[in-house]
N, C-alpha and C positions, 0 to 999 in steps of 0.2 A: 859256329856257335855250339856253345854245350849241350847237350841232347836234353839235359836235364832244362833247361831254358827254352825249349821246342811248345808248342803250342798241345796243351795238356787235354786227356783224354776228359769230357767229363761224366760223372757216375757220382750217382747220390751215398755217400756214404753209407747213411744207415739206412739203404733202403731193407725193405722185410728177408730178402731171402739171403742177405750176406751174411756166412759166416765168420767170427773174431777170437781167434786165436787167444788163450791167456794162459802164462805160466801160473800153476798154484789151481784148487779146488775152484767150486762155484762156494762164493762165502767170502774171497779172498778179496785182498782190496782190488787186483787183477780184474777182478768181477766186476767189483764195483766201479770201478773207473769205466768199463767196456757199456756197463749197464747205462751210465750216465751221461756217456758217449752217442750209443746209435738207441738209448730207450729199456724199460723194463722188458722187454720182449724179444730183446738182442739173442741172437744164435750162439751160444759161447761153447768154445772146441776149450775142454781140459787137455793142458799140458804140462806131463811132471817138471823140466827142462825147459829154459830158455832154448837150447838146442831143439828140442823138440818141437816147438812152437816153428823153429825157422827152416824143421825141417818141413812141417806140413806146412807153411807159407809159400818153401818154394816147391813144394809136389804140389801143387794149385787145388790141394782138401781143405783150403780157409780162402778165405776173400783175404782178409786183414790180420795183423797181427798188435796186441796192445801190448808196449813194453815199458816196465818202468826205469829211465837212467838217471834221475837224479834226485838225490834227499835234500832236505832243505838244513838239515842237523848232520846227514853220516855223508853228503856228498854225491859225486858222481859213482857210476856206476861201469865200470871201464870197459870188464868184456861184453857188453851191450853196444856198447860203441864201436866192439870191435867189430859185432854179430852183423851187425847193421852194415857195415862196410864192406868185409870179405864178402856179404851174397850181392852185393850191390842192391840194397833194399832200398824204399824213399819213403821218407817220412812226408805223411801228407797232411799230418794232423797233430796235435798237441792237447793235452788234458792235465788239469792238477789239481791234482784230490789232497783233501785236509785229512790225516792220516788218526782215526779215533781208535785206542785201543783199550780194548774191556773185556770185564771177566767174567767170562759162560761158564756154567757147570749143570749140570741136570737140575731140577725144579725141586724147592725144598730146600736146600741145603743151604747154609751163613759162610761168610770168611772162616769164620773159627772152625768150620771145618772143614775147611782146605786146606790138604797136604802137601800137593803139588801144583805147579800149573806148565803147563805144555806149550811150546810157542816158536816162534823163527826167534833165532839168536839175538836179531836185529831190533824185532817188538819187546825182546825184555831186557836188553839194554836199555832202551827208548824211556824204561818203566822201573827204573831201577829205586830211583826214590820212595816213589809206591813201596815198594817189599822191603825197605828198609825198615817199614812203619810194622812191617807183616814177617817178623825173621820164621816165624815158625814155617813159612813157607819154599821148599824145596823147589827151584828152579829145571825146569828141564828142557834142552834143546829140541828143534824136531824143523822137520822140512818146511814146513807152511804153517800159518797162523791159522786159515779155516780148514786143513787138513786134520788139525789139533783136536781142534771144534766137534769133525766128524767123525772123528775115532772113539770121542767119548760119548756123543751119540749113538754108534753101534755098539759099544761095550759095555755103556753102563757103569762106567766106575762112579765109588764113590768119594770124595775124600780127593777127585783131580780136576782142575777147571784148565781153561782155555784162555789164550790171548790175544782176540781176533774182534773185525768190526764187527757192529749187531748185527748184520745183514746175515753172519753165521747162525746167531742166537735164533732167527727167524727161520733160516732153513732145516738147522737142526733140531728145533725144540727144546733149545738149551734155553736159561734164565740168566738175566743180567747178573750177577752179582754189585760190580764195580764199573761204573761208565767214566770213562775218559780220564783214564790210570796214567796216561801220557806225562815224562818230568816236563817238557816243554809243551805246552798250550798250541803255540803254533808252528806246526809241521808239518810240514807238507811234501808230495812227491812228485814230480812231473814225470808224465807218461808221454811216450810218443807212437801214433797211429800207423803202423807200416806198409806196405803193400811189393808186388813184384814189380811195378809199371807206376809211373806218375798219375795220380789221384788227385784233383781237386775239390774240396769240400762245396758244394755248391751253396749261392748265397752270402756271404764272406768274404772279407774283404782278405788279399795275400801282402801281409807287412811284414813278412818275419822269414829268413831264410836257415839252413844249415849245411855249412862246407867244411870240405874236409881239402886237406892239398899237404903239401911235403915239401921244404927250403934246403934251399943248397946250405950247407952247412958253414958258413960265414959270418962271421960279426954284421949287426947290422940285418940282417934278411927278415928277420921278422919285424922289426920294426918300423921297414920299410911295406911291408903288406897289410902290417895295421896304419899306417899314413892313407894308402890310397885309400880304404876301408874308409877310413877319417876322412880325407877327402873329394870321395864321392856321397857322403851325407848319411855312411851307415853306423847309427848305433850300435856297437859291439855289445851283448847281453853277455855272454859267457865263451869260453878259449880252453881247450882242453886238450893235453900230448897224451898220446898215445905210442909203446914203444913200437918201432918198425921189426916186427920178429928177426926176419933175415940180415935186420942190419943192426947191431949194438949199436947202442948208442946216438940212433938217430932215431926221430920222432914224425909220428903227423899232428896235426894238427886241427882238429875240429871247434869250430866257431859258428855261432848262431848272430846271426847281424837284425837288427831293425830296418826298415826304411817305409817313407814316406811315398817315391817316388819310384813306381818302378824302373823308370828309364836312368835312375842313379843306381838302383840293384845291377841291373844292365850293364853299365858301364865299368864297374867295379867288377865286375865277373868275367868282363872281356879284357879290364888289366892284370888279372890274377891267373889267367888261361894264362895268359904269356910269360910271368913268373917267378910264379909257382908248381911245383913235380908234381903228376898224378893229381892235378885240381877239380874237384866235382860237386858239383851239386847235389846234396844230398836231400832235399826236400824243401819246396815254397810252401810256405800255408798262413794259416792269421794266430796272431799273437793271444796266444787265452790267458796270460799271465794277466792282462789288466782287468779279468773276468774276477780274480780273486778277490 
């Protein structure tokens, strides 16, 4: 049996003294998702780097780590799925945050006198119709959305705003300007919960799994793996390649299934050992998409 299908440690998530790892400031949606996760009182380890994050996850200086892989508008998120793989991490949890973004600038000051705004690439894409309305405003890249947030709280400029969730506005004593600048209303981003060891959220029910595995390279192999998949009663959510570094041109394959029945998870997992190359279980937990 797969070690990941072995009978799971268990340990209360969020209990008080766990640390949770997040890429980005305190302020960032990282934060926020982490916050919402294990509580407003959650231990949160800043890290500049996804790498960073999975290096102090596996030096055992965090309990957890929260990562974001997939947008609901820009997609997945690819080398997160790789991060997750090459350490042999398990995902034990899932979260998906409705992604608001708005415009901080120090206290006093109107749109019209905004000359710049500061932001991740990705939020003022996201917000592009917004500034079409706003041209006299000069877009500027920058690492983090509440990193943005906090620079302009230490520095004091005037005449630059931010484009981050309010949770920045509140830690740094920035002022709304514009709430929910977002071109699309509904967007979202799923995060997933990681750890070194199999973690079960206690309480919860486990409907939702995530495997990764590698096909001989054949007409037919994949289709044959989404059959069984099919008929042992698991709903496929999402399928995702990844390229095999050392091997051009061949792929893995990560896929998130449903099921009702564990002893059909079960079953499916003991047709796809036999195969599928390199097939692993990458994390059981409960489904939070139907939470949205």
């Amino acid at each position: 049996m797969n070690e990941e299908t072995k009978t799971a440690v268990q340990h209360p998530i969020n209990r008080p003294d766990s640390k949770i790892a997040i890429q980005g400031v305190l302020g960032s949606n990282h934060h926020l998702a982490a916050t919402q996760w294990a509580g407003p009182n959650a231990s949160v380890v800043e890290c500049t780097t996804f790498d960073e994050l999975i290096a102090r996850l596996v030096a055992d200086e965090v309990d957890f780590g929260i990562m974001a892989v997939e947008n609901s508008t820009a997609g997945s998120i690819l080398p997160n799925y790789a991060l997750i793989d090459k350490n042999d991490l398990h995902v034990c949890g899932e979260h998906y945050l409705n992604i608001s973004h708005n415009l901080l600038a120090l206290p006093g000051q109107t749109i019209a006198d905004i000359k710049e705004v500061h932001s991740h690439y990705m939020a003022l894409l996201q917000c592009k119709d917004y500034f079409r309305k706003h041209p006299h405003i000069k877009l500027v890249e920058a690492s983090d959305t509440a990193l943005a947030a906090k620079e302009i709280s230490e520095n004091k400029p005037q005449g630059i705003a931010a484009l981050a969730p309010t949770l920045s506005a509140s830690l740094y004593g920035l002022e709304v300007l514009a709430a929910d600048v977002q071109s699309i209303a509904k967007n979202a981003t799923r995060f997933v919960l990681v750890s070194k060891t199999r973690v079960e959220e206690p309480g919860v029910e486990i409907n939702k799994a995530s495997l990764k595995f590698e096909l001989d390279h054949k007409r037919g192999s994949l289709a044959t793996a989404l059959n069984v998949m099919s008929d042992c009663n698991l709903s496929l959510t999402k399928i995702q390649s990844l390229p095999i570094i050392e091997t051009p041109w061949r792929y893995s394959f990560f896929v998130d299934v449903l099921f009702d029945d564990p002893a059909d998870f079960q079953k499916a997992v003991a047709m796809l050992e036999i195969m599928a190359k390199h097939f692993k279980v990458i994390g059981t937990y409960n489904d939070k998409k139907i939470s949205l």
